[in-house]
C-alpha positions, 0 to 999 in steps of 0.5 A: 227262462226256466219253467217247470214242466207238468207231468203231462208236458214232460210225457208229450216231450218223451213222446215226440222223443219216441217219435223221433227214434220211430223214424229210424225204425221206419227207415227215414232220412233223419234229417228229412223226418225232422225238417219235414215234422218240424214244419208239419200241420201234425207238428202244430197239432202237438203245439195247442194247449190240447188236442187229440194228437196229444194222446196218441202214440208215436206210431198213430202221430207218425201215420198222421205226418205221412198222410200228411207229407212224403219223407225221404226213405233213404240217406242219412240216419242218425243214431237213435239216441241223438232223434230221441234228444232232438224230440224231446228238446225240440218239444221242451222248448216249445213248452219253455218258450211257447214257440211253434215247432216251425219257429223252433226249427228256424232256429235249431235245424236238424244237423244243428242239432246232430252236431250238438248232440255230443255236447248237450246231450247231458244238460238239462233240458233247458240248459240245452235249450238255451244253449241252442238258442244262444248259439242262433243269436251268435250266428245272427248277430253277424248277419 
């Protein structure tokens, strides 16, 4: 399921990484930000083939989420090169799988994916994004 990524998806996914590192500046609860962004109207706006969100930066996306939803401004943090991955893969296999952000978080919730950090955080993006995927199934198939 492998796709080669344009410049400008590739740019997008380092976006929403910077995005997700944003939220640790800000001072958010991660695991709050990520549910809450994940499950946002600001998130499907980066999910259309193009829109005006796209061009923004992460400090004008974060504005939006916040007009948009309260995030938790206190609990757990995580460290800021494990929200960069989880922005960056979040939006990767949105690009891979054309899944919306709500669909992909069904899948990979934020401590799903603190846990994973460790282990495929050196993959490819869409080894890591498989693995994810694959590990939802497992958990599923017993259901």
């Amino acid at each position: 399921m492998t796709k080669t990524l344009s410049a400008f998806e590739r740019q997008l996914c380092d976006i929403q990484g910077r995005l997700f590192e944003y939220s640790l500046k800000k001072g958010l609860d991660s695991a709050d930000f990520i549910e809450k962004f994940m499950n946002s109207g600001t998130c499907g706006f980066l999910d259309l083939p193009y829109d005006r969100l796209q061009w923004a930066g992460e400090e004008y996306i974060m504005e939006e989420l916040m007009d948009e939803t309260a995030v938790e401004a206190c609990g757990e943090r995580f460290a800021n090169e494990e929200l960069y991955w989880a922005g960056y893969i979040y939006r990767y296999w949105h690009y891979m799988t054309g899944e919306s952000g709500r669909e992909i978080y069904a899948q990979a919730k934020a401590r799903r994916m603190k846990e994973c950090y460790l282990g495929l955080h050196s993959m490819d993006a869409a080894m890591a994004v498989e693995d994810l995927m694959e590990i939802h199934r497992q958990e599923n198939a017993h259901v």
